[in-house]
C-alpha positions in Angstrom: -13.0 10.7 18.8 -10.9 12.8 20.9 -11.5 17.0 20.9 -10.4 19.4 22.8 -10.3 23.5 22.0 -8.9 26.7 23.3 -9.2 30.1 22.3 -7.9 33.6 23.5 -8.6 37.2 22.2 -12.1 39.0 21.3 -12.4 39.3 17.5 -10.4 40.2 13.7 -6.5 39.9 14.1 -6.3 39.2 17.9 -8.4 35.9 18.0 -6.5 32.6 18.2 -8.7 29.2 18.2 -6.7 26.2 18.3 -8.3 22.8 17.8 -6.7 19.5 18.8 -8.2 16.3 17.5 -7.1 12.6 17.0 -6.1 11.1 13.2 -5.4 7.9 11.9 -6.7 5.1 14.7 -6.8 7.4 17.2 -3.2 7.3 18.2 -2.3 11.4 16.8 -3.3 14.4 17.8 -3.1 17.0 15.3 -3.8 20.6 15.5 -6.1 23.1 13.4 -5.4 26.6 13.7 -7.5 30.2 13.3 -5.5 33.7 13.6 -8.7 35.7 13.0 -7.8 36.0 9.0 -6.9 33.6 6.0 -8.9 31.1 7.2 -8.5 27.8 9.3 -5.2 25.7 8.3 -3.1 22.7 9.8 -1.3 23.7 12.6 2.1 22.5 13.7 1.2 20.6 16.7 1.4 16.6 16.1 2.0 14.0 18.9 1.7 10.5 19.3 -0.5 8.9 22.0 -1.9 6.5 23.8 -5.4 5.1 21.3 -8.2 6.5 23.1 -6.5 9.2 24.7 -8.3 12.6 25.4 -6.8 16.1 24.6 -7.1 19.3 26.7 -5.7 22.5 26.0 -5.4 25.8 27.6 -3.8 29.5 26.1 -2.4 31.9 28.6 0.2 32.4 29.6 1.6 29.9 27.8 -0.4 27.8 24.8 -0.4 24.2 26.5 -1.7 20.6 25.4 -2.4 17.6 27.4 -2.4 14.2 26.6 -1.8 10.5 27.4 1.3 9.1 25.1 2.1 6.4 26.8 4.6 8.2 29.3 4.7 6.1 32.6 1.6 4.2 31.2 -1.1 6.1 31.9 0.6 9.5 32.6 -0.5 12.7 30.9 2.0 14.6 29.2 2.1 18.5 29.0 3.4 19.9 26.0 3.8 24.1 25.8 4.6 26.1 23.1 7.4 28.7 23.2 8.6 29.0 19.6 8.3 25.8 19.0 7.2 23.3 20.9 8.2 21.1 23.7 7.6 18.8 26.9 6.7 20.6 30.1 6.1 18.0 32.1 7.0 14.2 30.7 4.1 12.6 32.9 2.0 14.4 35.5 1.5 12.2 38.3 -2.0 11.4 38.9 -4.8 13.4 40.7 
């Protein structure tokens, strides 16, 4: 199972958690959120990708997810939140 987390802020109203985990067979990752109160709920983040594919997030300055959908193959795509959210980068090219 893929997992990945990110969080920013100290404590009550300023902490954000955000976990990203795959659904289904393994081919969507789906978020679950934490804004310090109300509780955890379902998050708007959903993507497709690549079964199998690992998740990595990180919060500042912009809230950004990373994953393998199937762009160029093996690619990982960078998707970034800025009221709503979007593509940053369709495929990173490898390291």
């Amino acid at each position: 199972m893929s997992l990945g987390v990110t969080s920013w802020g100290e404590s009550g109203s300023s902490l954000g958690i955000r976990l990203y985990y795959a659904s289904g067979q393994g081919s969507v990752i789906k978020e679950h959120a934490w804004d310090g109160s109300g509780g955890w709920y379902d998050g708007g983040f959903q993507q497709s990708c690549v079964p199998g594919s690992r998740v990595a997030a990180i919060p500042a300055p912009v809230l950004r997810v990373y994953l393998q959908n199937g762009t160029d193959n093996s690619g990982v795509t960078e998707f970034m939140w800025s009221n709503g959210w979007s593509v940053g980068h369709a495929a990173l090219p490898p390291a």
